[in-house]
LUMGU-67893 format. One line per 4 residues: number of its first residue (from 1); their letters; for each residue x, y, z of C-alpha. Coordinates in nm, 3 decimals. Example, Ala and Ser with C-alpha at 12.3 -4.5 7.8 and 13.67 -1.06 7.14 Angstrom:
<votors>
1) AS) 1.230,-0.450,0.780 | 1.367,-0.106,0.714
</votors>
This chain:
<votors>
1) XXXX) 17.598,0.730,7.748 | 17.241,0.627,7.786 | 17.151,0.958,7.987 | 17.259,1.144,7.732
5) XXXX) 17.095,0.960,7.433 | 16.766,1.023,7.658 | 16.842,1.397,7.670 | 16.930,1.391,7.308
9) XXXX) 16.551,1.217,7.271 | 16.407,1.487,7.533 | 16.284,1.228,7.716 | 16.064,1.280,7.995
13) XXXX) 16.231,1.453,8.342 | 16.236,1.144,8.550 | 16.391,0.897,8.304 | 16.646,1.158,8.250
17) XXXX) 16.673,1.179,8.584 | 16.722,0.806,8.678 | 16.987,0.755,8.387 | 17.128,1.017,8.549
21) XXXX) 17.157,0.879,8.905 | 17.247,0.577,8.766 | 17.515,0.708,8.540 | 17.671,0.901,8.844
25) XXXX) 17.664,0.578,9.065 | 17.861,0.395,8.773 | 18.116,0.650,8.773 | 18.178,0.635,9.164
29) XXXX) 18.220,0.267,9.154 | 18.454,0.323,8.878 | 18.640,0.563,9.065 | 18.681,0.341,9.373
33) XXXX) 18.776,0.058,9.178 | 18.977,0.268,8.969 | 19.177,0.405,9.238 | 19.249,0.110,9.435
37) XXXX) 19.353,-0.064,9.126 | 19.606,0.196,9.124 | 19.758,0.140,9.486 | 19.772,-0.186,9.447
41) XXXX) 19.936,-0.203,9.156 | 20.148,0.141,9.172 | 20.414,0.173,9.439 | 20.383,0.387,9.747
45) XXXX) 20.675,0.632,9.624 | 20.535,0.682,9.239 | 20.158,0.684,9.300 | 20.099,1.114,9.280
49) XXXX) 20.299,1.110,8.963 | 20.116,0.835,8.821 | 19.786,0.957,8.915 | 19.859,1.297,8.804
53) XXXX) 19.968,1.205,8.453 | 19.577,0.988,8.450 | 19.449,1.311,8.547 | 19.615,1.516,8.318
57) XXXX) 19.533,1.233,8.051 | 19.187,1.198,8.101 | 19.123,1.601,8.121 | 19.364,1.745,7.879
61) XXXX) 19.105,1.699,7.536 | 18.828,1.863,7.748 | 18.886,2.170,7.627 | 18.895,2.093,7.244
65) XXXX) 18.582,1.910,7.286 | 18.414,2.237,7.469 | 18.549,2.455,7.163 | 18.431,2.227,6.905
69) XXXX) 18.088,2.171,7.040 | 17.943,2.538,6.988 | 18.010,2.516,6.617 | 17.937,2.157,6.587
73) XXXX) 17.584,2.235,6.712 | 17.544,2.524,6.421 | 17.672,2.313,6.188 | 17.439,2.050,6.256
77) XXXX) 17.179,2.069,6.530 | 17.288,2.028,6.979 | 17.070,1.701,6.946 | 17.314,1.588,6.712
81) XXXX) 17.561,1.698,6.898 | 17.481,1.504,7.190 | 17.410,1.194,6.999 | 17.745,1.156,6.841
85) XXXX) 17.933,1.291,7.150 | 17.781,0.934,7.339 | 17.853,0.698,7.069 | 18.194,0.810,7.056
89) XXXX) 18.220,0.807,7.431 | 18.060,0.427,7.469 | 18.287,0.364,7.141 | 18.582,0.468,7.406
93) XXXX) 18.477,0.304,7.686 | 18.431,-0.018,7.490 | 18.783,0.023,7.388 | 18.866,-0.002,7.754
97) XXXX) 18.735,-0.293,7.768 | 18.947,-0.492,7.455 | 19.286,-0.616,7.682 | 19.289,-0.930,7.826
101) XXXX) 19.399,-0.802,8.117 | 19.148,-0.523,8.193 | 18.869,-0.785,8.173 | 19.028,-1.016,8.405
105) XXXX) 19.194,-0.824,8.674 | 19.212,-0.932,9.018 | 19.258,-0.775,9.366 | 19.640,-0.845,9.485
109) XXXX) 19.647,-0.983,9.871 | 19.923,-0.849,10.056 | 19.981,-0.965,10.365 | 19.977,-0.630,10.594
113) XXX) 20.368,-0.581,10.688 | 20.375,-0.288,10.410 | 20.160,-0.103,10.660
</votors>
């Protein structure tokens, strides 16, 4: 969100660039944690369903968003754009973030026979 507030600002190449890195580091951690959240938690037989509905989940408004943003940026201005398209992704991820149970999630031990 913050990288692209910073492009929205045109701020200067290497703080762009460093939000950036940063940004991209976030979402590999996420993905790691993300995925082994999953096996854990998923069993063996149901995990490529399950991970293929998240996929499809998490790509399928992609396209609406790509179609909306050319006239949203005539409409208004691409700065703007930009702007609201981060608030209303760190208003998402926040979201994320309201269950109990997300906040407080724990690995689960197993004890290595399942292997």
């Amino acid at each position: 969100m913050r990288v692209l507030l910073a492009f929205a600002a045109e701020a200067p190449v290497p703080v762009v660039l460093l939000l950036g890195a940063a940004t991209g580091s976030g979402f590999a951690l996420f993905d790691i944690l993300w995925n082994t959240a999953m096996a854990e938690r998923i069993p063996p037989h149901a995990l490529s369903r399950a991970s293929s509905y998240q996929w499809m989940g998490s790509l399928i408004l992609l396209p609406v968003g790509f179609l909306a943003a050319g006239p949203a940026a005539e409409a208004t201005s691409p700065e703007t754009v930009i702007v609201v398209g981060a608030i209303l992704t760190g208003t998402v991820l926040a979201l994320g973030l309201i269950p109990h149970e997300t906040r407080t999630m724990r690995r689960i031990e197993r004890d290595g026979s399942h292997v």
